[in-house]
C-alpha positions as CSV (number, residue, x, y, z in Angstrom):
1,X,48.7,-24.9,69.5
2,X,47.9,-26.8,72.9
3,X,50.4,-25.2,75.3
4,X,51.1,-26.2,78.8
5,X,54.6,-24.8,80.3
6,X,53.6,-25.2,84.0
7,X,54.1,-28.6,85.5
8,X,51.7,-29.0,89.0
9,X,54.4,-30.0,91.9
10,X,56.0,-33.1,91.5
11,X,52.8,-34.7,90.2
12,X,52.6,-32.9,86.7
13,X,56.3,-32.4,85.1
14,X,55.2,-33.3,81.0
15,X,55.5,-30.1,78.6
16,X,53.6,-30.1,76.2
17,X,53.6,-27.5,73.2
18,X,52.2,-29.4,70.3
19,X,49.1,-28.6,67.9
20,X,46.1,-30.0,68.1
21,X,45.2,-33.3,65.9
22,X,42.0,-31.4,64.9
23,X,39.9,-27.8,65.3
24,X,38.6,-27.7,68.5
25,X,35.8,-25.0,69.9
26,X,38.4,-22.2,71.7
27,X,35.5,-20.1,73.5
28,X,33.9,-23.8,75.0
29,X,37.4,-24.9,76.2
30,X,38.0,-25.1,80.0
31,X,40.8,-26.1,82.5
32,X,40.5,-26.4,86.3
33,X,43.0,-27.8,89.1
34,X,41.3,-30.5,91.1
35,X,42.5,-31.3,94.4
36,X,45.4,-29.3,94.0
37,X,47.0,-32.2,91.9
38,X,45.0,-33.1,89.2
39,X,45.3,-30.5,86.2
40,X,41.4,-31.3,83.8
41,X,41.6,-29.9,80.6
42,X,38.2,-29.9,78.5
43,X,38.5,-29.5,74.6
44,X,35.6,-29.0,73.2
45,X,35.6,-30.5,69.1
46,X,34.7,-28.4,65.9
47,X,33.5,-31.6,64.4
48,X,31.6,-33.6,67.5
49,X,30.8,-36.8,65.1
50,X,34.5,-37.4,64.7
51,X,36.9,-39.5,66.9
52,X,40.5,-37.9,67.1
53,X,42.9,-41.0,67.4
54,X,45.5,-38.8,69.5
55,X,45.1,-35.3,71.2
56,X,48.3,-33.6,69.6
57,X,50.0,-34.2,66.4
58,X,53.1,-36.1,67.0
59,X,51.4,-38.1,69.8
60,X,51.4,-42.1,69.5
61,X,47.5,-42.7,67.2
62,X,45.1,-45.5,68.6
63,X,42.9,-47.0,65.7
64,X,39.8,-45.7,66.1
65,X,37.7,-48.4,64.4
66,X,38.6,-50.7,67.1
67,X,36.2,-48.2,69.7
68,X,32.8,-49.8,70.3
69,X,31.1,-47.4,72.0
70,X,28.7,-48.8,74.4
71,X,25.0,-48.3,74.0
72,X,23.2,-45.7,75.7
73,X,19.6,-44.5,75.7
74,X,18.6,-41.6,74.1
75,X,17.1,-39.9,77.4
76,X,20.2,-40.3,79.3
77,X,21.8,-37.6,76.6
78,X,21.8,-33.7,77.2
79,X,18.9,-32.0,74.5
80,X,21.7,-31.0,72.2
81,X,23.2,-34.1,71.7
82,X,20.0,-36.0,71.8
83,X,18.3,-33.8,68.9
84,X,22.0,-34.2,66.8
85,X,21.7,-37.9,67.6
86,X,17.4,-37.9,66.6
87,X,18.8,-35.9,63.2
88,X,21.5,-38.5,62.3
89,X,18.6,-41.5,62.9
90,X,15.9,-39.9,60.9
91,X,18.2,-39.2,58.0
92,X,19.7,-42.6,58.0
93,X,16.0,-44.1,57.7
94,X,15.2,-41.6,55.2
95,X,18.7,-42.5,53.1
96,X,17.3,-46.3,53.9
97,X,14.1,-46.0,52.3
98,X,15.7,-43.7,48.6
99,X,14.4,-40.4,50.7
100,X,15.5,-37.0,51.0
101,X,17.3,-36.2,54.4
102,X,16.9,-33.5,56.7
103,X,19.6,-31.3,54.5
104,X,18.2,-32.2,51.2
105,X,15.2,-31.1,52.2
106,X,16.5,-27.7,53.2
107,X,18.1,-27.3,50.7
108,X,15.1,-28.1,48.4
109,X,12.7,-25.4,50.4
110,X,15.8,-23.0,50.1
111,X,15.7,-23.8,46.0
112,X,11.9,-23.2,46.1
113,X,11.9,-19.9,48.0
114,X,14.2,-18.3,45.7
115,X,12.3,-19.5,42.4
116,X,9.4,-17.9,43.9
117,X,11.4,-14.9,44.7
118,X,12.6,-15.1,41.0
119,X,9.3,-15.7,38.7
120,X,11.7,-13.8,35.8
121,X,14.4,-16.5,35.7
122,X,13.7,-19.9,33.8
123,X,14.2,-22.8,35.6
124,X,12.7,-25.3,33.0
125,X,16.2,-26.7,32.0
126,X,17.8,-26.7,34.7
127,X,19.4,-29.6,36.2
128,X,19.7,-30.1,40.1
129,X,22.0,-32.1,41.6
C-alpha cells in the first residue's frame, strides 16, 4: 500500500492509504520535500512499458489510449531506456519481416546449448513451439 498520514502545513491535508494500481520498484522509490511545501513522490514501475490510468486503486481512471506521447529522439533518452527502446525497434522490424526477435533468438541459442550439453537425449521428434 501507498501510505501518506502526514499532511505538509496547510498546503498538503489529502490522506491517502490506498494500494497501488500496479507493482512498482520499492528499493528505486524516492520522496523529498521541496521548498518546504511541495511533497515529490517518485514511483518507480515493475512493468516500465505500461501506462497505469490512475496511481491508487479506487482513484478516478483516465483512458490511456487517448495519451499521445510526443515524439522524442533517441539521444535525448538515458542509455537504459534508449537500449529498451533500440530492443523493442529491432524486434518489431524483425516481427515485420516473419523473423525471430531478440527473445526468440535466445531462447533458440538456450535450446541449442543444452542439446549439445545433452548428445544422449533425442530431439528428432520433437516439436518446438
Amino acid at each position: 500500500d501507498f501510505c501518506l498520514s502526514r499532511g505538509l502545513g496547510d498546503v498538503y491535508k489529502r490522506q491517502v492509504n490506498a494500494p497501488l494500481f500496479k507493482d512498482v520498484k520499492k528499493g528505486d522509490c524516492f520522496w523529498s520535500i521541496e521548498g518546504g511545501k511541495i511533497l515529490n513522490i517518485e514511483l518507480q514501475k515493475k512493468n516500465q512499458m505500461e501506462w497505469w490510468s490512475c496511481v491508487c486503486q479506487g482513484d478516478p481512471e483516465i483512458d490511456t489510449t487517448k495519451i499521445e506521447p510526443e515524439n522524442s529522439k533517441l539521444s535525448d533518452l538515458d542509455g537504459e531506456t534508449r537500449s529498451m527502446v533500440e530492443k523493442m525497434m529491432w524486434d518489431q522490424r524483425q516481427k515485420q519481416m516473419g523473423l525471430p526477435t531478440s527473445d526468440d533468438l535466445k531462447k533458440q541459442e538456450t535450446l541449442k546449448k543444452f542439446m549439445e550439453q545433452h548428445p544422449e537425449m533425442d530431439f528428432s521428434n520433437a516439436k518446438f513451439a
